[in-house]
N, C-alpha and C positions, 0 to 999 in steps of 0.2 A: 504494500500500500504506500503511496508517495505523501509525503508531506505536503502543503501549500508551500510554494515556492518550488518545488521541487523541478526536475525535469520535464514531467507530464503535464505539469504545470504551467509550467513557461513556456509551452511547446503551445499550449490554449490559447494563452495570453498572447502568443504570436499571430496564431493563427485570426483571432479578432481583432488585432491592431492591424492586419495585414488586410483583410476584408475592407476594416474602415479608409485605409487607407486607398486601396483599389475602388474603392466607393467616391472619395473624394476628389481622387484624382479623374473618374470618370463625369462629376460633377462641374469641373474643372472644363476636360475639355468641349459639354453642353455651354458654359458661358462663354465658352473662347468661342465656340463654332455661330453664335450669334451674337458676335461681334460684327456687326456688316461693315463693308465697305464701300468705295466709289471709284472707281477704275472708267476707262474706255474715254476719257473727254473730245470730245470736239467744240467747237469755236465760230463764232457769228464772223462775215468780214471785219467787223470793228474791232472782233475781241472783248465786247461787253459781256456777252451771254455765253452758257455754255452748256452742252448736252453732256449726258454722263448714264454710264450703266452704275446701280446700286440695289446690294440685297436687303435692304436697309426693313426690308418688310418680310424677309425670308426668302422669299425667290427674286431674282433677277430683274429690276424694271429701268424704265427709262424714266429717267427726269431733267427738269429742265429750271434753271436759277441764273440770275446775273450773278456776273465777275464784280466782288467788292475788295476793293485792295485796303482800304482802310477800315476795320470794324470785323466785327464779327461776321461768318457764313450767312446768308439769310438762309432762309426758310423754302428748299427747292422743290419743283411742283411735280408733280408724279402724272406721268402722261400712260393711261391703261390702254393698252391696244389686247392682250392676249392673255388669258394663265398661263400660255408658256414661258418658258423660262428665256429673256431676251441675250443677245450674243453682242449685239454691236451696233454702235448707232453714228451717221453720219450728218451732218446738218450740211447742205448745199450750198452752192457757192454765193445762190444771190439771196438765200437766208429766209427763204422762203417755205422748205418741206428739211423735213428729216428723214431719211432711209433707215430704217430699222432690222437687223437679222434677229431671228428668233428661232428657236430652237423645236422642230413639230413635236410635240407632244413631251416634250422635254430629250424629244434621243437624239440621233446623228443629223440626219437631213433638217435642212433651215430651210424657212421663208421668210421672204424678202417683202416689208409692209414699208407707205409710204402715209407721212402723217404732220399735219400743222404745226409748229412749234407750240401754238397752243391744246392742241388735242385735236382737232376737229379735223373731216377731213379723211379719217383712217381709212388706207384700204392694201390689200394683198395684192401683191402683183406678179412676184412670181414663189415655188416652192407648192409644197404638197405632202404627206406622206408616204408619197409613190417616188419625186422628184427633190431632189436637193437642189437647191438654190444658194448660190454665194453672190454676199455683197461687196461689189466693184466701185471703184471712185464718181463721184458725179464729175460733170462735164466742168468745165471751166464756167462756164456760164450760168451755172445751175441750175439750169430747163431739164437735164434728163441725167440718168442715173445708171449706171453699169448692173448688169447682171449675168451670172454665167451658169449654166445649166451641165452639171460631167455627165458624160455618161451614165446612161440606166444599164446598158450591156457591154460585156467586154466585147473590143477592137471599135468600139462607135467612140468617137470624136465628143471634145468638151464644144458647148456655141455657147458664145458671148452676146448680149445684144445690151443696145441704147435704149432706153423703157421710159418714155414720160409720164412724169406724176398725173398728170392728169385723166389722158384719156387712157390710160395704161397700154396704149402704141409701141411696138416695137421695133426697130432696126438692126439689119443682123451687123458685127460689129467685128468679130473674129473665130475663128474654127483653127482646132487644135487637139491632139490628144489629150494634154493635160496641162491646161493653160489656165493662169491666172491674170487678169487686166490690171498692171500697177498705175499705168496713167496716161493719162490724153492730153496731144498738145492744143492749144486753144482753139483753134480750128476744126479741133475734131479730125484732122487728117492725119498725125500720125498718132498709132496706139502702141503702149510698152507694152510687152506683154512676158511674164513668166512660165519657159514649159519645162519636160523633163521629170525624170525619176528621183527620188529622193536622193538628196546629196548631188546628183548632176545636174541640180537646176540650168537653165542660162537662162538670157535673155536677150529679146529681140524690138525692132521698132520695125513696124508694120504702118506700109505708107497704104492708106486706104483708097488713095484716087489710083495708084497705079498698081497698087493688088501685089504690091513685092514685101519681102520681108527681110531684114536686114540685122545682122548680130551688133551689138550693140559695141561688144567686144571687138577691136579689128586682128588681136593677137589670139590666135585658137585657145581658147580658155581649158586650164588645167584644173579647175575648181569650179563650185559653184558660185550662183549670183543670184540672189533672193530679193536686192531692193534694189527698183531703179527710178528716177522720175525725169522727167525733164525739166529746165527751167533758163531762160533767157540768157545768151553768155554775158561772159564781164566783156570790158572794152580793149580787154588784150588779146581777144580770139576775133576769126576771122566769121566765124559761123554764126545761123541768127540764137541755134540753140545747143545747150549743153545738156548730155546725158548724165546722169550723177548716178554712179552705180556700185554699190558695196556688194563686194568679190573678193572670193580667196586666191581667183585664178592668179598666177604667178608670185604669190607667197602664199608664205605659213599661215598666216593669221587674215581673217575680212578686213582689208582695207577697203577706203575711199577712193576711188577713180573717176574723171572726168572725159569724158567722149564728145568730141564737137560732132554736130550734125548737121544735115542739112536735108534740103528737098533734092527727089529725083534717086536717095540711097545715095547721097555722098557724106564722108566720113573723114573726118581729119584725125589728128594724129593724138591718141590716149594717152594721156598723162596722171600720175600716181598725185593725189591730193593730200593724203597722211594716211599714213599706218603705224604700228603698235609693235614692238618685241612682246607687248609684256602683257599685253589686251586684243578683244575683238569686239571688231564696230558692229554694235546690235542695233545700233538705231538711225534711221539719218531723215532731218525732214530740210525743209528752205520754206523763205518770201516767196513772195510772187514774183520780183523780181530778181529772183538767185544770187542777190547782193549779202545776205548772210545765209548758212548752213548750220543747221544743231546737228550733233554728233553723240551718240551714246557710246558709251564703251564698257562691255564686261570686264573686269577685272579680277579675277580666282571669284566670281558669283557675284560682287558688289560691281556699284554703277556710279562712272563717271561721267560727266558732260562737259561738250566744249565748244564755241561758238567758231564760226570761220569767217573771214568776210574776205568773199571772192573775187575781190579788185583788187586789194593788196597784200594777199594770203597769208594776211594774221590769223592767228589765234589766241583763243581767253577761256583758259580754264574755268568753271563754273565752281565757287566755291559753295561750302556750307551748305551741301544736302539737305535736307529733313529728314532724312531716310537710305537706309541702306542701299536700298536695289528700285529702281527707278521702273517703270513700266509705261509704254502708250503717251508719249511725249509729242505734242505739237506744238509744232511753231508758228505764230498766229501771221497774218499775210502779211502784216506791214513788217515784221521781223521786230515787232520792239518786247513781245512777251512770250512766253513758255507757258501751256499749263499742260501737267503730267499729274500720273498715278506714283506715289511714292508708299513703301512697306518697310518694315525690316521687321525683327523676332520678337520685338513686343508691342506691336503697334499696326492695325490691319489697312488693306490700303485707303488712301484718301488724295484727295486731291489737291493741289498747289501751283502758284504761281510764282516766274520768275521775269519781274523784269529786267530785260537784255543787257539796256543800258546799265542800269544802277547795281545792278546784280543780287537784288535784295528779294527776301522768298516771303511771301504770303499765305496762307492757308485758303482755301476754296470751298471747301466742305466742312462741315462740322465733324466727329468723330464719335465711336459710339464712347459709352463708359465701361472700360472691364474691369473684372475681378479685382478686388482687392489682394491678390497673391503677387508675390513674386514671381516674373517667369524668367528662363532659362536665357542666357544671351550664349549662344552655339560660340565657339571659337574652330577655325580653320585649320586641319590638320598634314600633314605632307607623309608620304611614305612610299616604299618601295615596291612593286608587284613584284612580283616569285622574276621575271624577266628584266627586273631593273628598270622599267616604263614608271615614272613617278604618279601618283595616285594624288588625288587630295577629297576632301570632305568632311564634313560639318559633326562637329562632335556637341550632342545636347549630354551632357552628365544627368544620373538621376540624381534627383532633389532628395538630399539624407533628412530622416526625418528628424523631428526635432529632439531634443536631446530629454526631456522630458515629456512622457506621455501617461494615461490613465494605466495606475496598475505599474509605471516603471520603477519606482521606490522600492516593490515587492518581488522586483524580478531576479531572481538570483545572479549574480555578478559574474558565476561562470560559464554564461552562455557564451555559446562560439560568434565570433565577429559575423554581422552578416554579410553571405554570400550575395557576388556580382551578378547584376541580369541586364542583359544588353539586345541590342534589335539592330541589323543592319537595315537598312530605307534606302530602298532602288527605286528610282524615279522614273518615268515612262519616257517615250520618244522610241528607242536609244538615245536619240539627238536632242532631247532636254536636259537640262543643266540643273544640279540641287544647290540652292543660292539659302543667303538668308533671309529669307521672308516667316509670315505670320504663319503658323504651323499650328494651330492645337490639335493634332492629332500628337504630336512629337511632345510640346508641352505637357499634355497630359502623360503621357507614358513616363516622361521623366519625372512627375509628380509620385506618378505610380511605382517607382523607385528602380525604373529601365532607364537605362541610357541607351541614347537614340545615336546612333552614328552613321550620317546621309551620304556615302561618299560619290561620286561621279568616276565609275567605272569606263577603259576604256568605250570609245560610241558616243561618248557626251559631247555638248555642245563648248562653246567655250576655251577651250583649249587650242583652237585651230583644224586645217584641215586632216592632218596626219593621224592627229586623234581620233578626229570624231568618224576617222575610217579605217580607224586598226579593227573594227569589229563585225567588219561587213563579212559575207558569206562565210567561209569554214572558219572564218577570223574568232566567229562568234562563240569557239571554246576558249578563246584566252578570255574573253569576255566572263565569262560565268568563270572562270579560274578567279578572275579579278575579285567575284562575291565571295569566295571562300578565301582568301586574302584578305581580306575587310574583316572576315569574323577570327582569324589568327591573329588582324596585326590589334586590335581589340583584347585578347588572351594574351597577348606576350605584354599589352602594353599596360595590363592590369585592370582594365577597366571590367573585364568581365571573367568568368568563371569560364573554362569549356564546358560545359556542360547545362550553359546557361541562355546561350545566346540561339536568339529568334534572326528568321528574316521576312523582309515584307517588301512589299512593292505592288504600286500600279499599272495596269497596262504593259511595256514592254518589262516596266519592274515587275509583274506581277506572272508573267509568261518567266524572269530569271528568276524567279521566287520558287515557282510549279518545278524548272529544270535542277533550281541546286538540289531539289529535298529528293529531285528521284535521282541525281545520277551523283551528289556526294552526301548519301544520306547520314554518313556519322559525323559530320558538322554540325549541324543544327537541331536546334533543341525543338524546336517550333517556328511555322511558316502563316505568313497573312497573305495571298494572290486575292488582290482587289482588280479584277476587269484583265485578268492576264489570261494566255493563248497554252492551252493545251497540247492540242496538234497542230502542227500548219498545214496538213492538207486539209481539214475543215474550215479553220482559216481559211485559207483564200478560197476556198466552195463557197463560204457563206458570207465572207466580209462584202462591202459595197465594192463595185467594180472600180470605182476609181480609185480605191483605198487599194485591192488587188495590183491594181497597177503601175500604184506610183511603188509599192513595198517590191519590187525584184531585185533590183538594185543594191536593197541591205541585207536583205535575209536571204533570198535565193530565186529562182524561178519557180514557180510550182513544177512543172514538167522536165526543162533541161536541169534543174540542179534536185529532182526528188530526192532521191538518195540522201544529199546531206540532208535536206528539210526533214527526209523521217530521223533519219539518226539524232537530229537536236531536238526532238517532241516530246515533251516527259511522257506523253502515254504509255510512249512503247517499253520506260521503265516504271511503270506506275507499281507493278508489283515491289520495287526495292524503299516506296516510299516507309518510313518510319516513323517520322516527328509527324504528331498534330498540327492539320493544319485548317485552318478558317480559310474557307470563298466567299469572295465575295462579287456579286454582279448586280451592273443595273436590270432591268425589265426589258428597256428599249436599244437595249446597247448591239447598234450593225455592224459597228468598225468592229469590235471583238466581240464577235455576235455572242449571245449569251448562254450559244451550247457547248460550247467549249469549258464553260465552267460545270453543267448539266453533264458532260460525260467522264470530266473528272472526276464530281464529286460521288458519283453513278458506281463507277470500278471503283474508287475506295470504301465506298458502304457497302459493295458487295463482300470485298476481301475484311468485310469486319474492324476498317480503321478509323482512328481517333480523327473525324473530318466536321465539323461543322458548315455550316451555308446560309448567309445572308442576302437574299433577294431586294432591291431597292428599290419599291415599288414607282410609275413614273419618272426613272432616271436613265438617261444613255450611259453613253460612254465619260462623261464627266457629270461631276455629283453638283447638281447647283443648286437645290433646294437645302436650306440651311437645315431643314428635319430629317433629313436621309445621311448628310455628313454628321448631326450629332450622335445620330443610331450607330453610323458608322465608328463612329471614335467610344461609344459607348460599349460595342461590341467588342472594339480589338482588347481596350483597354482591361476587359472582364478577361476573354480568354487569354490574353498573354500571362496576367498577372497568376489564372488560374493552372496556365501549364507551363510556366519559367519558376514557380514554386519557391 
């Protein structure tokens, strides 16, 4: 029989501070997860007014508030077009309609609604539950608005067309297998347009009176190029206009490039405008009259800014952030302000001004109120993969509990220290980047007494081009080597117990989440695969065709490269699975259609294993109803804590 105090005792007492604690911390990350935000801004000509995506209600809307630089945020007005969840909102150039993407039903495919700044007005123009719809830039003019239709079936062509608000008119504008419209020159005569497989983007200017199409690039591009715009040159070119195009072709890293152009497909001679050793250009906008350029730049996940002024190619770094990692930066027509989406790890994102001149930051939004807690500020880690390729990533420590707790006076002194529990966090894309932004998923776990460690595995973005394509086809085993590296250099570096450590990840995280646990199953203690790929020949049978076809490129062909695609599938080692693990998928989700996680979880409840499965009801492939990510983080939070023990 044990005494009070005794072993059996304190083993109690553990086990109810641990619950309360698991409790708390899942508490925790319900008030983080409805902390809203205000991201996506656009901007009237004048730059008085501004449109802005915020979940400030729980799901995703548009609203609409003047710019006040002196005083408090006012009070911004909430424009209802849809229960779905909204994607992106553009306001037109003569200030007249806003362009709205909205998400159907909450899943993959969007439509395209057009709507009054005051509300009035509302109508759909393009999109469907049959059809996706993306939204393209309006016209210079602001009379008509881009929109581009991918393909419903594989080998059929993406179309573009001109769509006026009013009578919902269309003209056809560009055709392409997988083409993006980035801009129009004021005439409407030529159009930029983005095509190509992931990672081979390029881009081209398509002269639409004489039906030719023309690389933007005049040196055969060794890399891709994802932004380009056009905009009037300086008075040292001979051309009417310049192409401003950020490109890794012929470096390491996305630089800024300059392309003269002209009518008829002529092209003057490309010249390098700034690049980085040490950073990549994530972001690049201009005035109307191309006299200044903003410039963003990743740097290891945080965000610098820096203005250009393209007559006498200075630049001025942007001091005094608000905010870690910057998001959705425009620069208003006249070139004299900035307003952006700003976040870092304790503070969700909101929106800010910067005037050019003076260089002083304003607040735009108002912000919500959170927790009175403490939360975690990640610090940046460096380390070596098994091949000497340097690694980095975000280390959240868990939060030690407090040194007095109920019952701890009585706790006998010879308890053993307690044991490490850790969670590697793989991020999707492959080509997304894990930065420090607002996390209460992470927050909470590290509450929960996990420490969270995000790293960016070969395939990330950020790093350049080298990187972000060490991971492409059979590449994709050093890739997952790289996750079971993350959970050693964690165990040697003390942070975790072996026999402690979880992994998680969404999307392409969630597909290397399903691979470590089947094919290195004595790593991991326990796995979370939110929205990740089982097989990939179901994959690409069921994903959308244009998702189909832009992914050859990184992961493999379905048919010329099968062989490796079966060999990388956890299915086919589903039997070596061991650690519990939680699924998790949405309802509506077509990019990782949602049977991929159905025939996982299928064979492991057959074979009698430790699997749980959370369905999201109304959600695609991204969680944007604040009720489905608090279920979600309430979920992991429970099962980690209940099988990292």
């Amino acid at each position: 029989m044990n005494r009070a105090g005794g072993p059996t005792d304190v083993a109690r007492r553990a086990t109810v501070v641990g619950s309360v604690r698991t409790e708390a911390a899942a508490d925790l990350g319900e008030r983080l997860t409805a902390a809203w935000g205000s991201w996506g801004p656009t901007m009237t000509r004048n730059a008085r007014r501004v449109a802005f995506v915020s979940d400030r209600f729980g799901t995703p809307e548009v609203f609409v508030q003047d710019v006040v630089v002196d005083g408090p945020p006012p009070e911004p007005t909430r424009i209802a077009l849809s229960d779905d969840p909204v994607i992106r909102v553009s306001w037109s150039s003569d200030g007249e309609w806003l362009a709205v993407a909205i998400a159907t039903d909450g899943g993959v495919k969007q439509q395209v609604w057009v709507v009054r700044p005051d509300g009035s007005d509302a109508a759909q123009i393009a999109g469907s539950r049959y059809q996706h719809a993306e939204l393209g830039p309006w016209s210079r003019s602001g009379h008509r608005v881009v929109i581009t239709l991918p393909s419903t079936e594989p080998e059929q062509p993406a179309r573009a067309y001109l769509v006026d608000p009013v009578s919902g008119d269309r003209d056809d504008l560009a055709v392409g297998e997988l083409i993006h419209v980035l801009d129009l020159s004021v005439e409407e005569r030529l159009v930029v347009l983005r095509d190509g497989q992931r990672g081979q983007e390029f881009v081209v200017a398509v002269d639409r009176l004489t039906d030719e199409s023309h690389p933007l690039l005049t040196d055969p591009p060794s890399g891709s190029a994802e932004i380009a715009f056009l905009r009037p040159s300086p008075a040292s070119e001979t051309s009417p206009l310049v192409a401003y195009v950020a490109t890794e072709a012929g470096a390491p890293r996305r630089q800024l490039v300059a392309q003269p152009v002209g009518p008829h497909g002529w092209r003057g001679r490309s010249r390098r405008i700034v690049g980085r050793d040490d950073a990549e250009l994530e972001f690049l906008d201009a005035d109307d009259a191309g006299r200044t350029l903003l410039l963003g730049w990743n740097v290891d996940g945080r965000s610098e800014l820096e203005l250009v002024n393209t007559h006498d190619a200075s630049r001025t770094p942007v001091p005094d952030l608000p905010g870690a990692v910057v998001t959705d930066p425009v620069l208003s027509r006249d070139g004299r302000s900035v307003i952006l989406a700003v976040e870092g790890p304790t503070s969700p994102r909101g929106l800010w001004r910067l005037d050019t001149n003076a260089l002083t930051w304003s607040r735009v939004t108002d912000a919500p109120a959170l927790p009175d807690t403490p939360l975690v500020e990640p610090v940046l880690q460096r380390f070596a993969a098994r091949d000497g390729l340097e690694l980095t990533g975000w280390l959240y420590p868990a939060v030690e509990p407090a040194a007095a707790s109920p019952a701890a006076d009585d706790v006998d002194r010879a308890v053993p220290p307690v044991r490490r529990a850790a969670m590697v966090h793989l991020h999707g894309g492959p080509e997304s980047q894990e930065r420090p932004t607002f996390s209460p998923q992470h927050q909470a776990l590290a509450a929960a007494g996990i420490t969270v460690f995000a790293p960016n595995i070969r395939g990330s973005s950020g790093y350049g081009a080298a990187f972000v394509h060490a991971d492409d086809l059979a590449l994709r085993w050093d890739a997952l080597a790289d996750v079971v590296d993350c959970a050693r250099w964690l165990v040697s570096s003390g942070w975790a117990d072996r026999s402690r450590v979880a992994v998680e990840g969404r999307s392409y995280g969630g597909y290397a989440t399903n691979a470590s646990l089947a094919f290195t199953p004595d790593v991991f203690a326990a796995g979370v695969a939110v929205c990740g790929m089982s097989d990939f020949a179901t994959f690409y049978r069921d994903t959308e065709p244009w998702i189909a076809g832009a992914a050859a490129t990184k992961y493999g062909h379905p048919l010329h490269d099968h062989e490796l695609l079966a060999s990388l599938s956890p299915m086919r080692a589903v039997d070596d699975v061991t650690a519990p693990l939680l699924v998790v998928h949405g309802e509506l989700d077509t990019n990782v259609p949602i049977g991929e996680a159905h025939q996982l979880v299928a064979a492991l409840r057959d074979r009698a294993h430790d699997v749980e499965y959370l369905e999201l009801a109304g959600e695609g492939h991204e969680y944007r109803r604040a009720t489905s990510r608090a279920e979600l983080v309430r979920t992991m939070v429970s099962f980690l804590a209940s099988r990292l023990g």
